[in-house]
N, C-alpha and C positions, 0 to 999 in steps of 0.2 A: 676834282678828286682830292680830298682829304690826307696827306700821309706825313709818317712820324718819322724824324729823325733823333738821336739820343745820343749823348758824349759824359762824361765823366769831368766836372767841373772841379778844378784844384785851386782854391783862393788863399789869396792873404789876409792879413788879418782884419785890414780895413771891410773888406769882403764880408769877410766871415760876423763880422760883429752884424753888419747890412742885413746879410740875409737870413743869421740868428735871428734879429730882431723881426723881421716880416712874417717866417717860418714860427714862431714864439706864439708871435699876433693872431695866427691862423688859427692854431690850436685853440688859444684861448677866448678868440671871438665863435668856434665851434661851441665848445663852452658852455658856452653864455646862450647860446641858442638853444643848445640842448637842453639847459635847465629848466628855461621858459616850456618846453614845453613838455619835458618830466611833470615841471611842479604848477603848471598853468592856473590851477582851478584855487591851488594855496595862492597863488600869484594876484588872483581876482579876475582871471580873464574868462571866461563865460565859456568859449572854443579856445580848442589849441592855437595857438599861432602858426600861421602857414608863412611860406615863403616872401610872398606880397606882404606882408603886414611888416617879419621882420627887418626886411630890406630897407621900409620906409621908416619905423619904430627905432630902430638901432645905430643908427646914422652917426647919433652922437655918442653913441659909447668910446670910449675910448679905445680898445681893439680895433672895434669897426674904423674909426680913425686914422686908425696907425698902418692901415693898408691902402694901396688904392681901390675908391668904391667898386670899377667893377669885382676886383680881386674880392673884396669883402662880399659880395653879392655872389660871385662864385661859393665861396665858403658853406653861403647860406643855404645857396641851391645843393651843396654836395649833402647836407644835412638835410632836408627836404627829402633828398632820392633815397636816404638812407631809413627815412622814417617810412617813405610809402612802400620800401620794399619788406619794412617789419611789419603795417601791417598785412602785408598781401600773404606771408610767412604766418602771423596769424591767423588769419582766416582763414586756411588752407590749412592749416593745425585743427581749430576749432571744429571744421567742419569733418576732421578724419577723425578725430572724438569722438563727436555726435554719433557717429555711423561707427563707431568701433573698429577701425581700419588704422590708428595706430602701432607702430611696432614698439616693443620694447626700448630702443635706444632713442627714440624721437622724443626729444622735452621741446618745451614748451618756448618757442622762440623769444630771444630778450632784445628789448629795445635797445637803441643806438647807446654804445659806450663813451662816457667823459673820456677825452682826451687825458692821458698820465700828466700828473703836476710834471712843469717843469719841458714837458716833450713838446717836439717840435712836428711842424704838420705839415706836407705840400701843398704850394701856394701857385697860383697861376696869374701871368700878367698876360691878360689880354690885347686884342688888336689897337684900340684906343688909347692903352698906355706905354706904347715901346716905339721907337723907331729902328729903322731899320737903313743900315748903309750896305758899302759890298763888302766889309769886313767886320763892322761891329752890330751888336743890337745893342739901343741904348733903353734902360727902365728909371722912370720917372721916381723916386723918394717922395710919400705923402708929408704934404706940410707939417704933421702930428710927431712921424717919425724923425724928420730934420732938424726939430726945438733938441727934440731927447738926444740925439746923435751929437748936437752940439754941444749944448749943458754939461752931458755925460763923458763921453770923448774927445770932444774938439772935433768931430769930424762936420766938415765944413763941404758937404755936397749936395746938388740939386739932382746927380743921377748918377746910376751905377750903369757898368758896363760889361758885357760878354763878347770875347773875340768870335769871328765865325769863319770857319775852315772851306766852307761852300758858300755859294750864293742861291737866296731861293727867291721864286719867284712870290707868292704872298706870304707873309707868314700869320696865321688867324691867332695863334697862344704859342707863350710858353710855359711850361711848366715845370718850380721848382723843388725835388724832392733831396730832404735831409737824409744823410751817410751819416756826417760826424762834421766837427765844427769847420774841421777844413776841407769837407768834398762834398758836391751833391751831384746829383743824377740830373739832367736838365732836360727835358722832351722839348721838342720844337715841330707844333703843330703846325702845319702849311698847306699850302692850295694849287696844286699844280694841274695845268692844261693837257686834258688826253686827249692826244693825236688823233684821228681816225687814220685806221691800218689803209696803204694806197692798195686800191685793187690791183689784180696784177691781170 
């Protein structure tokens, strides 16, 4: 069984630059997916690009980079569900058109939005890239990210870390959502064993 834990994360600055930076990356490798498939056909691609394609195609971008792939691969998949839910929204528009079953306030559904210059987007480190002790989780810094951390700041690390108030038994993601530079919202997806109730 599946459940959600969530805390209120207050960093310093070393922190804060860390998970600027990944939260930064997110947004703008959205982006960049997005575009490709806004502007596909100017692009030269024949079909939209779907999620398979960009996963393998984008590898080396530099966003995609500057994350961990599965992180990056999330990204891509969240932009994938955002597209098939516009158009399922269009077609179900379309088709209340056709038949004249529109109401007055119903427009015309608009495809997925650019992320705002500059904003920041929630990021998820999955099962493969964290470990887990009985007090901390630890998250791996993609090698792309560590050149920039260093060059830029001097900051000189292989991984960041988040204290943990409980112990859980698996934890399958987490997930980092942007407040402001110094606090984010953290979900901690996990996998816990249902008892069967004892008959009585």
């Amino acid at each position: 069984m599946l459940l959600t834990y969530q805390f209120e994360l207050r960093v310093n600055e070393t922190m804060s630059i860390i998970l600027g930076h990944l939260s930064y990356a997110a947004g703008k490798l959205f982006n960049v997916g997005n575009y490709e498939r806004k502007e596909y056909k100017s692009l030269g691609f024949e079909i939209m690009p779907d999620w398979y394609d960009q996963k393998k195609r984008l590898k080396d971008n530099i966003w995609y980079k500057s994350l961990p792939a599965q992180t990056s691969q999330d990204v891509l998949a969240r932009l994938s569900e955002a597209w098939k839910s516009y158009f399922t929204l269009k077609s179900r528009y379309e088709y209340r058109k056709e038949k004249g079953h529109l109401k007055e306030y119903e427009g015309e559904p608009q495809s997925p939005y650019y992320r705002k210059y500059g904003s920041h987007t929630s990021f998820k480190y999955l099962q493969n890239s964290i470990k887990v002790t009985s007090n901390q989780i630890r998250f791996s810094i993609p090698s792309r990210l560590k050149e920039h951390l260093k060059e830029k700041y001097n900051i000189k690390k292989d991984f960041f870390y988040i204290p943990l108030k409980r112990t859980f038994s698996i934890i399958k993601q987490v997930e980092f959502v942007y407040m402001d530079k110094n606090r984010y919202k953290v979900y901690i997806i996990y996998e816990e064993e249902v008892k069967p109730l004892k008959k009585r």
